[in-house]
C-alpha positions in Angstrom: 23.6 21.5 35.1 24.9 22.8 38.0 21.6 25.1 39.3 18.2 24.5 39.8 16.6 26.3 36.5 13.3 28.2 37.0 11.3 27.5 33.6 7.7 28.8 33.0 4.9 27.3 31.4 1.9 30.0 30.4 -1.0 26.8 29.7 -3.7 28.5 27.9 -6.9 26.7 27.7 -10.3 27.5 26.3 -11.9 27.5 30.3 -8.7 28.9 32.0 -5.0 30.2 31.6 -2.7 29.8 34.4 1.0 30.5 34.8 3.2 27.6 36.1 6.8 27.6 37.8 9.1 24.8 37.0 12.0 24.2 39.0 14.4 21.4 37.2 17.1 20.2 39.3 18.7 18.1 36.7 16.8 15.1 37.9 13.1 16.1 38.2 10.6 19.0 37.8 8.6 20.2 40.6 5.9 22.6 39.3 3.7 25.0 41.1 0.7 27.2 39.7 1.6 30.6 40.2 -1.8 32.2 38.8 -4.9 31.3 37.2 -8.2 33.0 35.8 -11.0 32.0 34.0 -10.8 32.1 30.0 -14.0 32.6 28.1 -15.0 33.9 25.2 -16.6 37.5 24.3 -19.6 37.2 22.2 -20.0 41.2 20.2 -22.5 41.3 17.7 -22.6 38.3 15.5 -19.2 37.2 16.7 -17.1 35.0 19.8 -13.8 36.7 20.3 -11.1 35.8 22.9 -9.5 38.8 25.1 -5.4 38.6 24.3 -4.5 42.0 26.1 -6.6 40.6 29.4 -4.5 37.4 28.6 -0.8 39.4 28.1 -1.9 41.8 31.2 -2.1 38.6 33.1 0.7 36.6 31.6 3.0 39.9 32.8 1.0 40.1 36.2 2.4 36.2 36.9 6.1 37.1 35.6 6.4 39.7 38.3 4.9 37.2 40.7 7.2 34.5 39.9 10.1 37.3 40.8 9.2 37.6 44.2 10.4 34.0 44.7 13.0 32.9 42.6 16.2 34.8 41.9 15.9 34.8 38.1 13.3 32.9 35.6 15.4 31.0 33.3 13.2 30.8 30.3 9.7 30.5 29.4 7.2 28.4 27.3 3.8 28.9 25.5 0.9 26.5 24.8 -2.5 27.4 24.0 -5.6 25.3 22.2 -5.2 24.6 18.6 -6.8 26.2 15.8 -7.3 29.6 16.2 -5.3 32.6 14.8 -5.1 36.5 14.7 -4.2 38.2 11.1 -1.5 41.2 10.8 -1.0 44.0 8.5 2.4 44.8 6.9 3.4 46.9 9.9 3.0 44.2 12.4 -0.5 45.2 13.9 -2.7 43.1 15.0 -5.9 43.2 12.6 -9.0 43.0 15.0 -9.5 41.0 18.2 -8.8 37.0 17.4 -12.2 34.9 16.4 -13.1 31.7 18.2 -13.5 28.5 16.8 -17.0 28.4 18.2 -17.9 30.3 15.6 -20.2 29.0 12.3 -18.9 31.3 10.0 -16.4 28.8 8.9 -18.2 25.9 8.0 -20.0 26.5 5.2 -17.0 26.2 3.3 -16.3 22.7 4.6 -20.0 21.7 3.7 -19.3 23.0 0.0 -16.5 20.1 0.0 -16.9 16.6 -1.8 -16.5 13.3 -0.3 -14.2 13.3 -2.9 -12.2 16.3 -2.0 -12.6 15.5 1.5 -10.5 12.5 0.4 -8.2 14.2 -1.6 -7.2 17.3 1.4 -6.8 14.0 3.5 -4.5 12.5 1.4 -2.3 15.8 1.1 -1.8 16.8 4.5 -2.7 13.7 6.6 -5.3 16.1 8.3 -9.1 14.9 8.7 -11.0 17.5 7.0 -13.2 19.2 10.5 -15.5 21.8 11.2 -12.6 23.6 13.6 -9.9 23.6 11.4 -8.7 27.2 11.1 -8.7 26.7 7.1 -12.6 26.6 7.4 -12.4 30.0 9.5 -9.8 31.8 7.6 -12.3 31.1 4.5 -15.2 32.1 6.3 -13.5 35.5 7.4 -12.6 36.0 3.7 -16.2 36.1 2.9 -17.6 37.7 5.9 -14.5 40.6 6.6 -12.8 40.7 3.1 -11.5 44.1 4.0 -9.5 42.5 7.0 -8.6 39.2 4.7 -7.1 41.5 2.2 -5.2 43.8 4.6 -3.7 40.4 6.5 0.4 39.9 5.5 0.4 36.9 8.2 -0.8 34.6 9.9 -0.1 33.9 13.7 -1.5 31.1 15.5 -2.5 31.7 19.2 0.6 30.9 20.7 2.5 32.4 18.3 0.8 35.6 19.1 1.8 35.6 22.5 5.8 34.5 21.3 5.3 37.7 19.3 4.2 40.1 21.8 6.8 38.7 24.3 9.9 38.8 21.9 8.5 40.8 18.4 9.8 37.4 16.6 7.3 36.0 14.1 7.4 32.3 14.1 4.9 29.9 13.3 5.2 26.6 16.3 4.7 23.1 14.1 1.9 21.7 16.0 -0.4 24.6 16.2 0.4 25.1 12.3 -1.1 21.1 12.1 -4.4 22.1 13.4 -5.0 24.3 10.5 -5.3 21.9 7.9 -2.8 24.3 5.8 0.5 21.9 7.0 0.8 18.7 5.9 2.4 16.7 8.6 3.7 14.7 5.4 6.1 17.0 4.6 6.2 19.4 7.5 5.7 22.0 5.0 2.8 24.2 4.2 0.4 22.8 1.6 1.0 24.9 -1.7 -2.3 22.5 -3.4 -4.4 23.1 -0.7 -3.2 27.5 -0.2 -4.0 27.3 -3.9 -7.4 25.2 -3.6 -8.5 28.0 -1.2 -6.7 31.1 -2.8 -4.8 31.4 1.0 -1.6 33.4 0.1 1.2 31.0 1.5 3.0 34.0 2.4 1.0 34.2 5.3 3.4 31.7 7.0 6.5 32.9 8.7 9.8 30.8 9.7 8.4 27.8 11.1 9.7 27.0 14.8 11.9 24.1 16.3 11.5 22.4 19.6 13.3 23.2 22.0 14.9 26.3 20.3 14.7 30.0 21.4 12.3 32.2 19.1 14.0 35.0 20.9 14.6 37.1 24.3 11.9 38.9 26.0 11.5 43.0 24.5 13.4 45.4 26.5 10.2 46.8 27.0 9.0 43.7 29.1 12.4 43.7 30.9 12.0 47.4 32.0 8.7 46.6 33.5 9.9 43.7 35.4 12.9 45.4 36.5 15.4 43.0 35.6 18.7 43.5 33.5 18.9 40.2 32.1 17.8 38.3 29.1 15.0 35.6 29.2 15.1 33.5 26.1 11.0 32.0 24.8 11.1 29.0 23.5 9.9 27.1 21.0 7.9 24.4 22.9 5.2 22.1 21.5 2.5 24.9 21.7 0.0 23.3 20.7 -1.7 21.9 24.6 -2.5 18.2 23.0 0.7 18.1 22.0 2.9 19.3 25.1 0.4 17.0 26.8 1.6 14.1 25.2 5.1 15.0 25.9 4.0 14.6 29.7 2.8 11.0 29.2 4.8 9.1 31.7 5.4 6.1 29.1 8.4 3.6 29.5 7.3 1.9 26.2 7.7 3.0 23.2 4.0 1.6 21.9 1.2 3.0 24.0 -2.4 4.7 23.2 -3.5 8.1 25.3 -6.4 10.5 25.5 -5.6 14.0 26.6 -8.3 14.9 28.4 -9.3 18.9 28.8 -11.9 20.7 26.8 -11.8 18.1 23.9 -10.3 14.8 24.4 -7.5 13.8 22.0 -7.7 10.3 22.1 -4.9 8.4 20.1 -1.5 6.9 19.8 2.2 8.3 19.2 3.9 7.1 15.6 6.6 8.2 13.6 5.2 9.0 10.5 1.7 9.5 9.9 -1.1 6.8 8.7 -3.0 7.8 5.3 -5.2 5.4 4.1 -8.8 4.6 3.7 -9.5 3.2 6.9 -7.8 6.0 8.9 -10.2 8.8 7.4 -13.3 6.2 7.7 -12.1 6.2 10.7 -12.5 10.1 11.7 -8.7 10.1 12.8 -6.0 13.0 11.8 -2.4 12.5 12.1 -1.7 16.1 14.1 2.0 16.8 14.8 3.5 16.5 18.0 6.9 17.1 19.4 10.2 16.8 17.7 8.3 15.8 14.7 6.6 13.2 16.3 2.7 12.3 14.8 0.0 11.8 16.9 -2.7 9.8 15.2 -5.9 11.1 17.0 -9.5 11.6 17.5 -10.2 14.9 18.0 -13.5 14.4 20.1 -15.6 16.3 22.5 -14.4 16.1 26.0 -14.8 17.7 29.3 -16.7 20.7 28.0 -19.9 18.9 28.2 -19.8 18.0 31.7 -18.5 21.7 32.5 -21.5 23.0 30.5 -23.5 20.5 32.7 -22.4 21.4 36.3 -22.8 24.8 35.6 -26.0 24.8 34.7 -27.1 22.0 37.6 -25.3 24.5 39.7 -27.3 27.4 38.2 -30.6 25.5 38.7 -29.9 24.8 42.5 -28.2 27.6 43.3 -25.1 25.8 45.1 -21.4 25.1 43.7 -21.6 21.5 44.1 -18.2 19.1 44.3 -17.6 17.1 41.4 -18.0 14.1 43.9 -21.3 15.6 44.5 -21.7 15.3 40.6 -20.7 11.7 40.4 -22.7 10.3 43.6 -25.7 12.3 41.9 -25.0 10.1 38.2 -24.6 7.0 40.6 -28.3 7.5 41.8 -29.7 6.5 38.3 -29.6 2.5 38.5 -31.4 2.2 34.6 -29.4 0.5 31.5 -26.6 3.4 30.3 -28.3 5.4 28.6 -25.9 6.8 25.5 -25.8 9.8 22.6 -23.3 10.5 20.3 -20.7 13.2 22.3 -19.9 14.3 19.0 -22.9 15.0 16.8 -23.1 19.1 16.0 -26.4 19.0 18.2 -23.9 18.7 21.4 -21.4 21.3 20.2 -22.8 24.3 21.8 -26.9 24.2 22.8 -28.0 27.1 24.3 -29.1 24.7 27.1 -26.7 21.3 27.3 -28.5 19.6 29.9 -32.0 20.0 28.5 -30.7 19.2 25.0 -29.4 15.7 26.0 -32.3 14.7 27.6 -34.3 15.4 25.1 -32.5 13.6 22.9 -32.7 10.4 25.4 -36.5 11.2 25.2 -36.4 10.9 21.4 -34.7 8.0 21.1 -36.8 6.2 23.8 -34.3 6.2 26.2 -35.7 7.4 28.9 -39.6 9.2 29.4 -41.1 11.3 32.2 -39.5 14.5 33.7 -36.4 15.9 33.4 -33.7 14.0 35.6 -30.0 15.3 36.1 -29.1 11.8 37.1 -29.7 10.5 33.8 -28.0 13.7 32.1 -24.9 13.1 34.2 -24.3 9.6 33.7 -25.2 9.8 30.0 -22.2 11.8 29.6 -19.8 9.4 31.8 -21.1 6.5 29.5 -21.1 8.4 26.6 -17.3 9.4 26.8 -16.7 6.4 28.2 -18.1 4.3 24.9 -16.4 7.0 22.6 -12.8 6.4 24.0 -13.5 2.7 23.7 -14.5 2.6 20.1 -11.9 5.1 19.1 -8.9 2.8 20.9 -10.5 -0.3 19.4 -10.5 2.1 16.1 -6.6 3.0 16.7 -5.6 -0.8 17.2 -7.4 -1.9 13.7 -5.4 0.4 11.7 -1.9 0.7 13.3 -2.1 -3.1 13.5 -0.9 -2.5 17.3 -2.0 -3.6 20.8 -2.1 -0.9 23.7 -2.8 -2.8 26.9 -2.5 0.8 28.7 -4.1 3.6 27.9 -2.4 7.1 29.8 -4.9 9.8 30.8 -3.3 13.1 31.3 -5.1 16.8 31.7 -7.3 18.0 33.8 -9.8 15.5 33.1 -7.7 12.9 34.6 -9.0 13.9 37.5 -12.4 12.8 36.7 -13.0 9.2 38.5 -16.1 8.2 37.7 -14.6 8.6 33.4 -11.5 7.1 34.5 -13.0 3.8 35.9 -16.1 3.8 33.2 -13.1 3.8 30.4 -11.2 1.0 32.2 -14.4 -0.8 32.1 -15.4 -0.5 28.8 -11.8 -0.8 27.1 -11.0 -3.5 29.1 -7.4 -2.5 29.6 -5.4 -0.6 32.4 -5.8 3.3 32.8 -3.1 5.1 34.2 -3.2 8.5 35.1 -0.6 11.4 34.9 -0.3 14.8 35.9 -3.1 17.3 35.4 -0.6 19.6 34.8 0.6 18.2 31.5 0.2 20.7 29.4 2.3 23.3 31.7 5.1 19.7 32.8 5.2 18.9 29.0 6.4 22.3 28.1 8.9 22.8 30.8 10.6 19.8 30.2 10.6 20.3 26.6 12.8 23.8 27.6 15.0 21.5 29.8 16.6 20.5 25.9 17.4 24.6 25.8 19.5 23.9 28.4 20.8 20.4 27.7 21.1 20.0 23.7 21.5 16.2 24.1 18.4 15.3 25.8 15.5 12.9 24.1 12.2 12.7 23.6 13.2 9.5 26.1 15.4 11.7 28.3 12.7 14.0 28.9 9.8 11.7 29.8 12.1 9.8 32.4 12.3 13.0 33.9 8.4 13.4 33.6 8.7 9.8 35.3 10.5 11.2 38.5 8.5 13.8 38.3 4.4 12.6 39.2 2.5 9.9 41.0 0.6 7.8 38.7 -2.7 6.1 39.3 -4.0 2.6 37.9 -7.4 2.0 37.0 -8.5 -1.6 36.1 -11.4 -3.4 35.4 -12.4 -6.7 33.7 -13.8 -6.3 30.8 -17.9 -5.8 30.6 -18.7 -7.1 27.1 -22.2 -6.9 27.5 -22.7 -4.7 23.8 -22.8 -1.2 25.0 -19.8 -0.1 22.6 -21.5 -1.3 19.5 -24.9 -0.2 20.6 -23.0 3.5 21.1 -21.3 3.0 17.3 -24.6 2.4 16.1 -25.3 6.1 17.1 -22.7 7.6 15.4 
């Protein structure tokens, strides 16, 4: 590779979407954020809806930026959050604005379910039947907007949407399509029991995408407004953010547990094929897919959203925008036993209040009495996610039958000390952080096998290697029962 390739990485998250520029010199990646704005969601009656044409105008905003400083962008990569999807009619057309998973509307129908089909849904895709999973949404908008349901010829996930307004190519990316709980990452093919268990027309589906292959060139149309003459291939890049993430996991063995830390953490291990068994699903784990038809066996658990959700409102209350050192030297003024409460319970999803909502729950529970104290909110949430990522690695270790003495934290939360040394303390094993970038570094590197067909999985994270500083956390171990008395909240 004779010349420095410029790759791009839109990273689309639920709190922000930025556009990054990767420059690959053959040997490493240097990165730097071109753009970035805040992503949120638009509530309209009854319903949360994400803004794609604020997202595209932005997306095509960056582009031209990124012109002004390199002589030609080489080729570019989407990632987004998993899960959610837009529908289109037979003539291509976008069929209403795309619904948030933060919507309800969806899971009634996973309430109808079993234990017993539960089980049985597990056992054909290797997917943990959840709340999120866009099967319980599609189903829910089948029942709530049956005109739209019946008008829909297919199914784009949110990536895929944006591949399809850049290139008018219809593909369906692997590891978004895992989050839906219509693919089983058993046979990499869409469920036919499961379209048929929910009367979801498998047609739907379109071609479904391979790493490090182009979907297509940008639209003339996109090439006119940028005033270039050339082609600039998309493509097909782990889309789904956990999983480009993972790519970015600067890991010389081939054994090693991770939590990518964002919105949600995805705490969990690499593997080659998935686990499905009984411990697995007892164990609230889903084998997602990752890149190159890798599995990732992983807790999908909530993650820096609560904190977010905190700080803004502590920064609401005191009218300031406080530092998140500020945050932590705050938690570190509460001196009491850790006080704890299931990250994950429904209750904690999305309060209209988070702060007051936790501490009421501590009141509850008898964990704390007296007034309102942010101190106590704050490090509740550091212990809580702290104790979660504990049990799940212990929970990862019992059924894979392997040991991880590290554990790599990559995302934007690995820049959350006060987590970072409370997990090396409760796990008892060494934390080492990557980029915060991941999402944007694992995508561009995945694009470097565009370029060079021969490249591994091991190829590319040597480069991800060259590419970061790293930073060890470590900690003896503080057995003193705070992980099992946080299991017995669950």
């Amino acid at each position: 590779m004779n010349k420095v390739k410029n790759i791009i990485a839109l990273d689309c998250g639920n709190s922000s979407y930025r556009v990054v520029l990767g420059k690959y010199d053959g040997d490493r990646i240097t990165t730097e954020v071109i753009a970035q704005e805040e992503n949120h969601m638009i509530r309209v009656l009854d319903y949360y809806y994400w803004d794609f044409l604020k997202i595209y105008d932005f997306l095509l905003k960056s582009l031209k930026t990124v012109l002004t400083r390199v002589d030609k962008i080489d080729s570019i990569g989407v990632c987004t959050w998993g899960v959610d999807f837009a529908l289109y009619d037979k003539s291509g057309s976008m069929l209403g604005s795309p619904l948030s998973y933060r919507n309800t509307i969806g899971e009634k129908h996973l309430n109808e379910l079993s234990s017993e089909e539960r089980r049985d849904m597990f056992n054909e895709t290797g997917i943990l039947c959840d709340k999120i999973n866009s099967l319980y949404l599609l189903n829910g908008v089948k029942e709530r907007m049956p005109e739209m349901f019946h008008a829909a010829d297919k199914l784009l996930m949110i990536p895929d949407v944006i591949n399809y307004m850049l290139t008018g190519k219809m593909v369906n990316e692997p590891t978004e399509l895992s989050t839906t709980q219509l693919l089983s990452t058993i046979t990499k093919e869409i469920s036919q029991n499961i379209c048929e268990k929910f009367t979801i027309p498998s047609s739907l589906f379109s071609e479904i995408g391979v790493h490090g292959e182009r979907i297509g060139n940008i639209l003339p149309s996109i090439k006119e407004e940028l005033d270039i003459n050339y082609d600039i291939p998309v493509i097909c890049v782990p889309s789904h953010d956990t999983a480009s993430a993972v790519v970015a996991i600067p890991a010389e063995e081939d054994q090693f547990a991770f939590i990518s830390s964002g919105t949600w953490s995805l705490i969990g291990a690499e593997l080659d094929e998935p686990v499905v068994n009984k411990e697995v699903l007892e164990s609230n784990l889903t084998n997602e897919l990752g890149a190159f038809n890798k599995i990732t066996l992983l807790k999908n658990s909530a993650g820096m959203f609560i904190i977010q959700r905190i700080k803004k409102e502590y920064d609401e209350e005191t009218k300031a925008d406080h530092s998140w050192q500020e945050i932590n030297d705050l938690a570190n003024t509460y001196k009491g036993e850790a006080p704890l409460f299931n990250i994950n319970s429904n209750r904690f999803f999305n309060p209209p209040h988070m702060g007051k909502e936790i501490f009421n729950y501590l009141f509850e529970t008898n964990q704390q009495q007296g007034e309102f104290n942010w101190a106590v909110v704050i490090k509740a949430v550091q212990e809580s996610m702290a104790c979660c990522y504990a049990q799940t690695i212990r929970n990862l270790e019992r059924v894979t039958g392997k040991r991880f003495d590290k554990i790599y934290i990559v995302g934007g939360g690995s820049k959350n000390t006060a987590v970072n040394e409370l997990t090396a303390k409760r796990t008892g094993k060494i934390i080492v952080t990557g980029s915060n970038e991941s999402t944007s570094l694992g995508s561009i590197a995945v694009q470097v096998k565009y370029f060079d067909k021969d490249i591994t999985l091991g190829g590319i994270r040597n480069i991800i290697r060259n590419s970061i500083d790293l930073k060890t956390y470590q900690s003896d171990h503080e057995d003193n029962g705070i992980i099992d008395r946080y299991s017995d909240l669950i």
